[in-house]
N, C-alpha and C positions, 0 to 999 in steps of 0.2 A: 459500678466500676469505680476503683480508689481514680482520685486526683492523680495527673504526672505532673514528675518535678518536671522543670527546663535541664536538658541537656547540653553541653555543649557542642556534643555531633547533632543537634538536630537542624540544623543551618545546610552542615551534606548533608544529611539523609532528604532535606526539602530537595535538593540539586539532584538529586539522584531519583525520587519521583518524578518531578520536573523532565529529566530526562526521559525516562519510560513511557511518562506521556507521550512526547514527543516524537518519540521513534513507533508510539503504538496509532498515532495520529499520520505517520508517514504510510507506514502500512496499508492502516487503513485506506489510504488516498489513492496505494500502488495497485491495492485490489480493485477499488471503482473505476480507474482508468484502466485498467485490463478488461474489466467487465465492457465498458463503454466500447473498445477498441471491437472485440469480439462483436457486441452487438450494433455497428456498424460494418462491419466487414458481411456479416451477415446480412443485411440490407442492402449492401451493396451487391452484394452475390444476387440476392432474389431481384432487384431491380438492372441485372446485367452488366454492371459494373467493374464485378471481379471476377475474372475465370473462376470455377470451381479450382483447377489445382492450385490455384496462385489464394486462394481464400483456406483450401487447409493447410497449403504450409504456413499463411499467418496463423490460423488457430494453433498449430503445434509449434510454432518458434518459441523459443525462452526471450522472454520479454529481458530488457537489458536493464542492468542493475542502475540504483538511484543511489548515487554519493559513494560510489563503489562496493554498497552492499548487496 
């Protein structure tokens, strides 16, 4: 692979990775906490905890958005 010159968009283009990361790291975090949630509600349901109807309408609620996404 030849050598790159320095650009001088590559200063944003780093901001702009940076960001994608970032938001793919948020994601990331929204799915493990949804997972967690579920598999707590579940525990709590087999340990008596949660009524079963009150355990699947948590399973099918739409989980509420992070940063208004």
């Amino acid at each position: 692979m030849p050598a790159r010159y320095p650009c001088p968009l590559d200063g944003v283009a780093r901001k702009w990775v940076a960001l994608a990361e970032r938001r793919t790291a948020q994601a990331e975090l929204v799915t493990a906490l949804r997972e967690a949630i579920r598999v707590r509600d579940q525990w709590a349901r087999i340990a008596g905890l949660l009524p079963e109807d009150e355990a699947a309408d948590a399973a099918e609620k739409p989980a509420r958005r992070v940063n208004g996404r």
